[in-house]
C-alpha positions as CSV (number, residue, x, y, z in Angstrom):
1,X,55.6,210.2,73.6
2,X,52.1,212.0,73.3
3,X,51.3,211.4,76.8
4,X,54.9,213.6,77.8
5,X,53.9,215.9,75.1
6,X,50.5,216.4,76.4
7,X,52.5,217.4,79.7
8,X,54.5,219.8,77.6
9,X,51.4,221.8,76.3
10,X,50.1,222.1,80.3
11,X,53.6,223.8,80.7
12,X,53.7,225.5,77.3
13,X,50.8,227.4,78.3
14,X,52.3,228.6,81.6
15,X,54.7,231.0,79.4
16,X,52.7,234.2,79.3
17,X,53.6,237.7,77.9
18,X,54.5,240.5,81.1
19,X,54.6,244.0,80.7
20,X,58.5,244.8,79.7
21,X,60.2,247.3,81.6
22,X,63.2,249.0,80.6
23,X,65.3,246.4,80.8
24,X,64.7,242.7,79.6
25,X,63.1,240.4,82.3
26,X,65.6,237.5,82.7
27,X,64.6,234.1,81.2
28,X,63.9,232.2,84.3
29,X,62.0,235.2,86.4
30,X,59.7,235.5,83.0
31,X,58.6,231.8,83.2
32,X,58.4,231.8,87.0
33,X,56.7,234.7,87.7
34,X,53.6,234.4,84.9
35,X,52.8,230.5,86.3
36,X,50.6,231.6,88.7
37,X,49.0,234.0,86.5
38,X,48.1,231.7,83.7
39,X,47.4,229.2,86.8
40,X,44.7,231.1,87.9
41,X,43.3,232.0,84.9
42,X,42.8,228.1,83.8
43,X,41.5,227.3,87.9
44,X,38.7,230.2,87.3
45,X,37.9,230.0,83.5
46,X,34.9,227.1,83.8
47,X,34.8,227.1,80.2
48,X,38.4,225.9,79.8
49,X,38.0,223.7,82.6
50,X,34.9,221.9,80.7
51,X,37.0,221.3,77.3
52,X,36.4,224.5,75.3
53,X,39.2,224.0,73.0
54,X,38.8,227.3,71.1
55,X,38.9,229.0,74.6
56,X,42.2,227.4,74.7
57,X,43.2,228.5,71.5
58,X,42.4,232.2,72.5
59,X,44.5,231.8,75.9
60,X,47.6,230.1,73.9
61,X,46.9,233.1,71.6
62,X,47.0,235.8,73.5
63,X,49.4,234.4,76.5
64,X,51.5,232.1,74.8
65,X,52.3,232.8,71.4
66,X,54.4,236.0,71.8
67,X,57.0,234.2,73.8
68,X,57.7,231.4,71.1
69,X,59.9,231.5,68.0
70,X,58.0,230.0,65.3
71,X,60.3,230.3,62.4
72,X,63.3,228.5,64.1
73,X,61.5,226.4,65.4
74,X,60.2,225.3,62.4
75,X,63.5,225.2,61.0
76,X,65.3,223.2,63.1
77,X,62.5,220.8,63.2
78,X,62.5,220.8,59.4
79,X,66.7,220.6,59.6
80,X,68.1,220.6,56.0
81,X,65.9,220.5,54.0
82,X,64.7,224.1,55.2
83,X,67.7,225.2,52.9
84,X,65.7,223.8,50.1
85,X,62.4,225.6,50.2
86,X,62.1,228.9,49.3
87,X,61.0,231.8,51.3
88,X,57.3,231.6,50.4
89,X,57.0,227.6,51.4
90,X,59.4,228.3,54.4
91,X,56.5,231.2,55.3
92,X,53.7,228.5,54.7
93,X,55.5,225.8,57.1
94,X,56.2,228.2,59.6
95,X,52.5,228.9,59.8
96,X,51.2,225.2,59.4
97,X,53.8,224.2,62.3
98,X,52.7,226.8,64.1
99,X,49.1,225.9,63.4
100,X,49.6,222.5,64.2
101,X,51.6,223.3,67.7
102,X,48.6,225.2,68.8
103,X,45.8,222.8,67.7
104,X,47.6,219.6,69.3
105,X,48.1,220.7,72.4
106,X,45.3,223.2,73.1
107,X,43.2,219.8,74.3
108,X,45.8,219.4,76.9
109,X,45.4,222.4,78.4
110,X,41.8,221.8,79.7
111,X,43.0,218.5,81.4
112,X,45.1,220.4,83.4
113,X,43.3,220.1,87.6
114,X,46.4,220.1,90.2
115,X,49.5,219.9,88.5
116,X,52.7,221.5,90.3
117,X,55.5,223.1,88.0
118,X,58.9,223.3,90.3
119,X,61.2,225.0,88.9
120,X,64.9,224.4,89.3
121,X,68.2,226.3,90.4
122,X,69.4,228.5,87.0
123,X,73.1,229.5,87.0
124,X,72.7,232.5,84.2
125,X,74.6,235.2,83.2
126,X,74.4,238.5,81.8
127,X,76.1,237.7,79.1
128,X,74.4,235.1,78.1
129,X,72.4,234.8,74.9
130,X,71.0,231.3,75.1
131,X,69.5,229.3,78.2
132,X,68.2,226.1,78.9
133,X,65.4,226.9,82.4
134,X,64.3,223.2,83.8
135,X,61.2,222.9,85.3
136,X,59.5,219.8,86.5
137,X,55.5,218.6,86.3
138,X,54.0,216.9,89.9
139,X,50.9,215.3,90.3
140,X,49.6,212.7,92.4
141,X,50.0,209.2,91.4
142,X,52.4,210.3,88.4
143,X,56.1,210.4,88.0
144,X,57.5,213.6,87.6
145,X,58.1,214.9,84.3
146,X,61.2,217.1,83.3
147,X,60.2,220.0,81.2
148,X,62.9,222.0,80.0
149,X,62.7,225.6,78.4
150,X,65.4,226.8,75.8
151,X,65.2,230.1,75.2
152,X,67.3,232.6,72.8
153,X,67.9,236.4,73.3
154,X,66.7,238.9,70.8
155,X,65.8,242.1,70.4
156,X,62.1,241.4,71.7
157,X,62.9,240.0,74.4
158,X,63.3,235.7,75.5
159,X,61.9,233.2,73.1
160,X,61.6,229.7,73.4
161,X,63.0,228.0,70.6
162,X,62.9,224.6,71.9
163,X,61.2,222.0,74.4
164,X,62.5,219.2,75.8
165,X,60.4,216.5,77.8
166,X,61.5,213.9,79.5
167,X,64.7,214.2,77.5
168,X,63.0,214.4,74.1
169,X,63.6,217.4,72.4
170,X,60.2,219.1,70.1
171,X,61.9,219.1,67.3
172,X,64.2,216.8,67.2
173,X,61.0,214.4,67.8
174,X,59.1,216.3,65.1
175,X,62.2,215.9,62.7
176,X,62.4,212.6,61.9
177,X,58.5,212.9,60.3
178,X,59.5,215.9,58.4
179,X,62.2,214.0,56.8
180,X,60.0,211.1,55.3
181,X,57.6,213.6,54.2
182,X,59.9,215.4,52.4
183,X,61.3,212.4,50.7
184,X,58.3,211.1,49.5
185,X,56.9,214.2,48.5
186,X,59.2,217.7,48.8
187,X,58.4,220.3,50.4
188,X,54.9,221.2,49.1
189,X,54.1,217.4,50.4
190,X,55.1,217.8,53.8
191,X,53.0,221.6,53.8
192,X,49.8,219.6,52.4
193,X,50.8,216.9,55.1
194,X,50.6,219.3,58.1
195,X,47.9,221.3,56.7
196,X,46.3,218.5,56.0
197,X,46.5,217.5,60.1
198,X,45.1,220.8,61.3
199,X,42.1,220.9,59.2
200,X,41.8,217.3,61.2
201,X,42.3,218.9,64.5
202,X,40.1,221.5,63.6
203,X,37.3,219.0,62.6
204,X,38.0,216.9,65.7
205,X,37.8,220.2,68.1
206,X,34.7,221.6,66.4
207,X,32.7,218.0,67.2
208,X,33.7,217.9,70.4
């Protein structure tokens, strides 16, 4: 599972902000058409290309970040025992999943070399408020790996509220952690638990 998830961050990345006209760019022309964009910038940036995880970090930052929703993410992922914290520890986890999100897969990102994202056929509406945009990850001696983008209309625009590799779903995978966490310690356990992982990252990133 980490070596699809380490696939998910290359494409996760890929999903960068473009200037919003007057009307709202539709789901699969936003993915498609910033690729090659954030493509370009990875191919170019040596720094990235050497492992410069906090370079990463600021590309995810400034490129990524926007287009994700955080919060429900973090709620489905916690499932139901989100109804149990209260606003301020849902605030904390939404950060520290956040945090976490960024800092695992910000290594992935410098590993990427000649990857190709194909993106397939999208049957959407106007109407429509919620879409699922499938993409796939090439690369020579590899099998392909299905990436899959579900995205959720709001008034800013598409955000991605879920990804689903290789038929895993984020956070459905995530879930099943959570859970035990919360079980053997509530909610404030499962915040120290994934604050307790990204000061790990963070160690880990700075040696390296």
């Amino acid at each position: 599972m980490k070596r699809l998830l380490a696939f998910f961050c290359t494409c996760l990345a890929l999903i960068a902000p473009a200037a919003m006209a007057a009307d709202v760019i539709a789901p699969d022309v936003l993915v498609r058409d910033v690729t090659n964009e954030v493509l370009a910038i990875v191919r170019a940036d040596k720094a990235i290309q050497a492992g410069d995880t906090h370079r990463v970090i600021q590309l995810v930052d400034a490129k990524v970040l926007p287009h994700f929703d955080f919060r429900r993410m973090t709620m489905l992922a916690v499932g139901r025992d989100w109804r149990d914290a209260t606003p301020a520890q849902q605030a904390r986890l939404t950060e520290a999943f956040r945090t976490l999100l960024v800092r695992t897969y910000s290594n992935a990102l410098t590993q990427y070399r000649d990857q190709v994202i194909d993106f397939k056929p999208n049957r959407i509406a106007d109407t429509d408020t919620r879409v699922q945009i499938r993409t796939e990850v090439r690369q020579a001696g590899a099998q392909p790996i299905g990436i899959d983008y579900m995205l959720e209309k709001s008034d800013k625009g598409w955000k991605v509220f879920d990804v689903v590799v290789a038929g895993v779903s984020l956070v459905t995978n995530y879930r099943s952690s959570f859970s035990q966490e919360v079980r053997s310690g509530g909610i404030d356990g499962l915040i120290r638990s994934i604050e307790d992982k990204n000061r790990s990252l963070e160690s880990e990133q700075a040696r390296k």
